[in-house]
N, C-alpha and C positions, 0 to 999 in steps of 0.2 A: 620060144619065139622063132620064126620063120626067117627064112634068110631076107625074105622081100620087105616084113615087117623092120628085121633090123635095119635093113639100105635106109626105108622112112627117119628112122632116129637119123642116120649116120648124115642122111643129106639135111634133116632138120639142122642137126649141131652144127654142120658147115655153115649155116645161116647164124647160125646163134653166133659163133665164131667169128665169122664173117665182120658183124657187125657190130661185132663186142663192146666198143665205146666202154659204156659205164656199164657194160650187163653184168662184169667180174664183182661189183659192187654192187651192183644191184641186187643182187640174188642174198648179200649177207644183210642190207638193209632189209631185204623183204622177209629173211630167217627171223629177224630180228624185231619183225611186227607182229608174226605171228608167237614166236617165244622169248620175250624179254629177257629172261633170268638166262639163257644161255651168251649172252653177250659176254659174260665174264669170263668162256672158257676161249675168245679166240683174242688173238694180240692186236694191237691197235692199228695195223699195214692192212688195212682190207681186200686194197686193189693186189697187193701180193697175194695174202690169203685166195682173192676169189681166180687168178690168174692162174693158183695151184690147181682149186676147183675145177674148172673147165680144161686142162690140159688133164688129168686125171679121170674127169668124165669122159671125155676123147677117146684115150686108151684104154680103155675100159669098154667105151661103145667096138672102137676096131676090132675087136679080139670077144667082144661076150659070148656068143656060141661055141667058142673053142676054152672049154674048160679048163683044158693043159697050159693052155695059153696063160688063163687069168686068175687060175688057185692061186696060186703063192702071191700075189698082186693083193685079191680080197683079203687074205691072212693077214699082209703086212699093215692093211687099210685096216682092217678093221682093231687088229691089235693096239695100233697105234691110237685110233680111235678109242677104243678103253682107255688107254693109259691117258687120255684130256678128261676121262669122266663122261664119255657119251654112255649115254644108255641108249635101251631100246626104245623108251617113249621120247626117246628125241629126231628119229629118222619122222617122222608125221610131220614136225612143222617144215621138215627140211625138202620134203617132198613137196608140200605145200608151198615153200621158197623159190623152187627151182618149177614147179609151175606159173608161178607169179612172175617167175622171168621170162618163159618162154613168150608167156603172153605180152608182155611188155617187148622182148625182141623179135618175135615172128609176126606179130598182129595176128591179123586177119589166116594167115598162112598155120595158125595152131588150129586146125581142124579140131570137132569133137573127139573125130578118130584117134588122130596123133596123139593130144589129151591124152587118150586112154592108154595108148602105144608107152610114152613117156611115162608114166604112173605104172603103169604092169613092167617095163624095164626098172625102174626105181626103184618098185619094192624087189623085184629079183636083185638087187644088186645088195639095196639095205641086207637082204636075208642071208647072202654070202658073207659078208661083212659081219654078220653078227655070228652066224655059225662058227666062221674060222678066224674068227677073232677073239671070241669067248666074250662079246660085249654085251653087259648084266640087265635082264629087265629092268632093276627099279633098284 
């Protein structure tokens, strides 16, 4: 990814951020439309949960191009993520989630571009996550 393409995300999520209201929640009710059966593996504090969410995408967008930066970050993320029972066919609907919100909080301001930008960073991040995490296909 391009340092210009990342600025794109980095000033999108300051809008995301920005105007966060229920978007922390939103993004788990919207996980949640697309994959039902995963509701079982998070706790019932959502607005926590999704507050961890977005403070963790944050740091993660700050720092993506610098590898040294964000190994030991994806390791911890993704380990951890095993140990809930994620697998790998569960990054799709969560991708799917977290575009469902952008578009609910950016509007009009989610270009096709950005779209694309946000989904090509996502799965870059899903696939650190699973590599240095060891989390199992299926």
């Amino acid at each position: 990814m391009t340092e210009a393409e990342l600025k794109q995300l980095q000033e999108s999520y300051s809008k995301l951020k920005d105007g966060a209201g229920d978007t922390p929640v939103f993004f788990y009710e919207a996980l949640f439309r697309h994959a039902p059966n995963l509701r079982r593996m998070f706790r019932e504090d959502l607005e926590g949960q999704g507050m961890k969410f977005m403070t963790t995408l944050g740091v993660i967008l700050a720092k993506l191009n610098d590898e040294s930066a964000v190994a030991a970050h994806f390791q911890e993320l993704g380990k951890k993520h095993a140990s809930l029972g994620v697998q790998t066919l569960h990054f799709a609907p969560m991708e799917d989630a977290l575009i469902d919100t952008l578009r609910h909080a950016l509007g009009k301001d989610l270009t096709p571009e950005l779209e694309k930008l946000w989904r090509q960073a996502f799965e870059e991040i899903a696939d650190r996550m699973i590599q240095r995490g060891g989390i199992p296909e299926s």
